[in-house]
C-alpha positions, 0 to 999 in steps of 0.5 A: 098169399100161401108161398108153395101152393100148389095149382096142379099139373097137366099132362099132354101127349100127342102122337103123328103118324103120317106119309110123303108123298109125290103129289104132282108127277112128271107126264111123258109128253114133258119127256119120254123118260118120265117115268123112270124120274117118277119111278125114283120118288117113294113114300115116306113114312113119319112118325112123332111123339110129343110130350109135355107137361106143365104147372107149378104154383104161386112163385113158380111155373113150369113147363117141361117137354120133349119131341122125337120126329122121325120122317123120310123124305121123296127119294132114297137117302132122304130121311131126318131123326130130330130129338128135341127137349124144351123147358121154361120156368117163371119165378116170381120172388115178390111182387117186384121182381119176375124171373124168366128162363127157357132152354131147349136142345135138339140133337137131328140127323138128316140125311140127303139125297143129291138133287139139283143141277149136279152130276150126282143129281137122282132126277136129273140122271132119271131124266138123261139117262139115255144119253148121259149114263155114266153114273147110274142109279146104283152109284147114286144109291150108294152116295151117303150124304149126313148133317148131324147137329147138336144145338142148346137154345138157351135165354134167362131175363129178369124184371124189375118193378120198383114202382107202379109202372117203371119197369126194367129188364136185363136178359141174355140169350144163346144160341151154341150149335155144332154142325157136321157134314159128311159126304161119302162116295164109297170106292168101286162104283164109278162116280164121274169126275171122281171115278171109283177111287172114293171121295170123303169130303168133311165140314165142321162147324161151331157156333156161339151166338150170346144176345144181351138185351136191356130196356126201362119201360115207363108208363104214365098218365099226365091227366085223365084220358092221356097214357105215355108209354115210353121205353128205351133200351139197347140190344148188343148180338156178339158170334164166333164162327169157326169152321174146317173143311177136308177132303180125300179120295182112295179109299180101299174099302167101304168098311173103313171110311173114315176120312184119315183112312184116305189114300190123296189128300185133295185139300183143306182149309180152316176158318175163323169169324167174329163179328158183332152188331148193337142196338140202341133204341127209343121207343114212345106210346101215346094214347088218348080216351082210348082214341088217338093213338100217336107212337114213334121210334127211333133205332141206331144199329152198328155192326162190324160187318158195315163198310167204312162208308157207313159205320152205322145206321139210324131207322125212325118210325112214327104211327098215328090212328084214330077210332071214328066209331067213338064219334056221336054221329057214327053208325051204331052198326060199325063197332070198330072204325079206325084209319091208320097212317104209318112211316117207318124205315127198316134194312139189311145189314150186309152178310159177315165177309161183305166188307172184306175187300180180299180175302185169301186162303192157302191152296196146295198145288203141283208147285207147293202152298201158296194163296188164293182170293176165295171171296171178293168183298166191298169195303163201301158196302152199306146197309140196305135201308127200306122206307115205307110208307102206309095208310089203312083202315080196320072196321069190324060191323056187328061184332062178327064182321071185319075188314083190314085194309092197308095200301104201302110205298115202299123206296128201297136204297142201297139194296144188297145183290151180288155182282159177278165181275166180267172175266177180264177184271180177273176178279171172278172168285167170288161175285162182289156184294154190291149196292144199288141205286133205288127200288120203289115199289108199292102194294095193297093188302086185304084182310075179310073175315066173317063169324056168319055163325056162333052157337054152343054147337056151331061155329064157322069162321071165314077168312079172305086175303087179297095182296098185290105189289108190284115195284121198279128199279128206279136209279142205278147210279149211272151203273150199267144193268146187272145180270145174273150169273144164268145171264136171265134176271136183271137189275135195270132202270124201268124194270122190276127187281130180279125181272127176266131180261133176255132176247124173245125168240120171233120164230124161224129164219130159212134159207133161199131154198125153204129149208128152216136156217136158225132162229129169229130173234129180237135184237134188243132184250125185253121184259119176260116176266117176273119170278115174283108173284104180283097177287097173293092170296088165301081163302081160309075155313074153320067150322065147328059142327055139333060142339065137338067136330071141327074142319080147316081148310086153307086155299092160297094162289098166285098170279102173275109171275113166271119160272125159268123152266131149266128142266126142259132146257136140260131136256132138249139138250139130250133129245128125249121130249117127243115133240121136238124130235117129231118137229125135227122129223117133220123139218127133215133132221135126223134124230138122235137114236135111242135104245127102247124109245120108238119114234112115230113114222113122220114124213118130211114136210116139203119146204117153204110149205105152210106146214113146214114154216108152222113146224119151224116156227115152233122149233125155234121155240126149243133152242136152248141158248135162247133162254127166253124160250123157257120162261113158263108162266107159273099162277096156280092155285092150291089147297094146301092143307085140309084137317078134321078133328073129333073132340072127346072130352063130352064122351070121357066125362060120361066114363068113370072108367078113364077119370084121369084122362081130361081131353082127347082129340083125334084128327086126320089132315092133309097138306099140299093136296090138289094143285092146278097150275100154268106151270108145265113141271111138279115144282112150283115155289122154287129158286135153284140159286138160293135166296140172296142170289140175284137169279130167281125163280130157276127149277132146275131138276128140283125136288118138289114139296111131297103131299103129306097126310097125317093121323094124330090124336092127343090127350090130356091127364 
């Protein structure tokens, strides 16, 4: 071959310009000051550029491109600028030996509004304005909230072939970013807690994460029909964290605000972490006449995060499959016909400090510098270990259909939660990362897709998705349940993982008298449901019409699970949803006044009175310490995106007059686009409390995803 020839290049570009929008609104009949909490969502504008190119020649190929997004968000101070440069090279010296690089930088300004259960909170000051008013929508305005982030991804690899099928690889990636948060509630508006001194708050984190890897891979044929494929390798993960933190208040002007410019240095602190895991594995491929397939596996992970009980893990995992359509007495019509069997077992190796039984950190106080536990570990802390069992099979019937089917058991030990201790263990710091017991669980998942129609001009492609699991915590080690720190999920024998566990409300109680007295309860907790959603699925279409105009849609849903509706619970602590002022009306209780919302005229329903007793019972349903009163069942179905497209390049070649330009598509799109719902509120896919926290499921004045519609075109030179 001629070193250096050229192969050409290709240039693409593609623009986006799109909007945010509130796809779902708050209704007054949730809450009277609905549209003041409406009134805080705008659209917001996106705009993006991408370009790239790429080609090369026989020894080297490249890849080169950059990406700018702009994008605003739902409410005010919500808006990210992201640049991001990427670059890949393949070099091949000789025909034994390839070399592979890539990079990417990104540099990305975000900024964010408060949201959330906070006292800053836009939605949750929107929604209680009316008897909550102390900081308002000015003061919130004001509040400058910035994430800047520099981040270099960066990996090199180099493949060595010495002879037909030995090959060996050795590579190293790197993940370096510094992060910066800036919080500023300038001086002069009246902030809360903080009063209107002004408040600076800055985090400063640095991340160096370096990844080595290195495997030899061998494949061989003993004797004709039989391929081995045998790999053993190791992977090493090395990261250093370090971190600070400041805050001051008093500032004298919004003109100078940086953080030395403070007046009451609060506190601060500095942290430093390096920790590291390793990877050692076996990895075997059997196949025989393109039938039988047979593989195993076998992984030890050690990491320095793992408590002094379990120093290291070991996963296997093993596969077998054969193809019946190769047998002489199977249907010509099913041109694929295989059934699969699998075990493998994977896991979760615990977060960074979970092994670290006490970890103190200095604190200024009226006395002088002293130390406090800031978190509170478990040296017997183990790896999550998951095992799963699966059996399936995969058909495909005149080339243009198919159908996957696969049905699990999964067994989960030593799962990782975290455990608030009870006040008078006096270690209430932090909650203590904990192993459970057992979790066993099991699910099916389905796959049908279908080419009803494939021409030069036409095409549609169908795809259907159905998925259910379901699951149980079985063995707590003799440990009492778990609660989460909202006292609603649970960890308890005989009930799904994260289940809601809480006390159903019966109805009313009355006094001698038939006035309505409190609330009758069950005296035992029961199942409320799960934030998890049992069934999943997804209806997906792609059609091509006329060659070169191509439609997507995609439709998923849920059934099956609930979501702890906080925001009503919020709601009625401040008086302000119509329905339980009326109830309270009806029952002869004054109702709190507020300035420009009119109460409808509603005569007290005699006592012990049917009316009365109904009117009751449905009040109990709004007293917020009971918590199982908030518990929504939360199925829905969405269209979640819709696109069409028009392809060019038959028109461009008609034209002499653009003979660089190659292809060019233009489309329009939209995501999250209609929504029907049980759910009684905008936000449907929400957990207030993070992922790794026991609660889930919470929507606690979250914001909710935007509808987003786009326009785009792309071409290439």
């Amino acid at each position: 071959m001629a070193a250096g020839k050229p192969k050409g290049i290709s240039i693409n570009y593609k623009f986006l310009n799109g909007l945010n929008t509130q796809g779902n609104k708050y209704q007054k009949e949730q809450f009277f000051t609905a549209p003041y909490a409406n009134g805080i969502h705008h659209d917001g504008s996106i705009a993006q550029h991408s370009l790239n190119a790429s080609g090369g020649t026989e020894m080297v190929k490249y890849y080169i491109g950059i990406d700018s997004r702009d994008e605003a968000g739902l409410m005010l101070n919500d808006h990210m600028d992201r640049k991001t440069l990427r670059a890949n090279f393949d070099v091949f010296p000789n025909e034994k030996i390839v070399l592979n690089a890539s990079a990417s930088y990104s540099r990305s300004e975000n900024r964010r509004p408060e949201t959330d259960d906070n006292e800053y909170s836009w939605i949750g000051q929107n929604i209680k304005w009316p008897l909550y008013p102390y900081i308002d929508s000015t003061a919130i305005a004001v509040i400058n909230t910035t994430s800047n982030m520099n981040r270099f991804l960066g990996s090199a690899q180099a493949t060595w072939i010495p002879i037909r099928g030995l090959e060996a690889k050795v590579g190293l990636g790197i993940d370096e970013y510094d992060l910066i948060d800036n919080e500023l509630y300038p001086p002069g508006y009246a902030m809360g807690a903080t009063g209107d001194m002004g408040r600076k708050d800055v985090w400063n984190r640095q991340n160096t994460q370096l990844t080595y890897h290195a495997d030899v891979r061998y494949t061989y044929y003993p004797f004709p029909g039989l391929t081995i494929n045998s790999m053993v390798g190791t992977q090493v993960f090395d990261r250093r964290i370090r971190s600070s933190r400041i805050r001051k208040l008093g500032f004298l002007t919004t003109l100078i605000t940086d953080v030395g410019s403070g007046e009451v240095y609060v506190d601060g602190t500095e942290g430093r972490v390096h920790y590291k895991e390793a990877g050692i594995f076996t990895d075997h491929a059997i196949s025989y006449l393109d039938q039988y397939y047979f593989s195993f596996m076998v992984r030890k992970d050690y990491a320095s995060t793992i408590g002094r009980k379990a120093p290291s893990i070991i996963y296997p995992r093993a596969s077998f499959a054969v193809r019946l359509d190769k047998y002489p007495f199977f249907p010509s019509l099913i041109t694929l016909m295989k059934i699969r069997a699998a075990y493998g077992e994977t896991g979760v190796l615990p977060d960074r400090l979970d092994a670290i039984r006490l970890l103190w950190e200095g604190v200024v106080s009226p006395y002088g510098v002293g130390g406090q536990i800031s978190s509170i570990g478990n040296e017997e802390i183990k790896p999550e270990r998951i095992k799963e069992l699966e059996l399936g099979f995969e058909a495909e019937f005149l080339r243009n259909y198919s159908v996957e089917f696969t049905f699990y058991q999964q067994r989960a030990e030593d799962s990782i939660i975290d455990f608030w201790a009870s006040p008078s263990t006096g270690k209430t710091s932090s909650a203590t990362p904990t192993n459970i017991g057992e979790v066993k669980g099991w699910g099916v998942e389905s796959l049908i897709q279908a080419r009803p129609v494939s021409t030069k001009n036409f095409m549609l492609d169908l795809s259907l998705t159905n998925n259910y699991q379901t699951n149980e915590v079985v063995d707590m080690g003799g440990a009492q349940p778990i609660y989460g720190g909202r006292d609603l999920n649970v960890i308890k024998e005989g009930q799904p993982k994260h289940a809601f566990y809480h006390y159903k409300v019966k109805g009313a109680t009355f006094l001698e008298d038939g006035r309505y007295k409190g609330v009758d309860i069950d005296t035992a907790r029961s199942y409320l449901g799960t934030p998890i959603p049992p069934y999943t699925g997804s209806f997906s279409l792609n059609a091509r019409i006329f060659k070169n105009f191509s439609i997507n849609l995609l439709l998923d849903w849920a059934t099956g699970h609930s979501i702890a509706n906080y925001n009503r619970r919020g709601a009625i602590r401040y008086d302000i949803i119509p329905r339980h002022r009326e109830l309270k009306q009806m029952l002869g209780m004054p109702v709190i006044a507020i300035e420009g919302y009119k109460d409808k005229d509603i005569e007290p329903l005699e006592p012990g009175s049917p009316e009365y007793i109904q009117a009751a019972d449905e009040f109990a349903t709004y007293q917020r310490e009971y918590l199982a009163n908030f518990i929504e069942p939360a199925d829905f179905l969405n269209l979640r995106e819709i696109s069409i497209s028009y392809r060019f390049t038959d028109l461009l070649e008609k034209f002499t007059t653009f003979p660089l330009i190659s292809d060019l598509v233009v489309g329009l799109s939209a995501r999250n686009v209609w929504r029907t719902t049980k759910y009684s509120y905008p936000s449907i896919e929400v957990n207030a409390d993070g992922a790794r926290s026991l609660d889930r499921g919470v929507d606690y004045y979250t914001v909710q995803a935007p509808r987003v519609y786009n326009f785009w075109f792309r071409f290439s030179l």
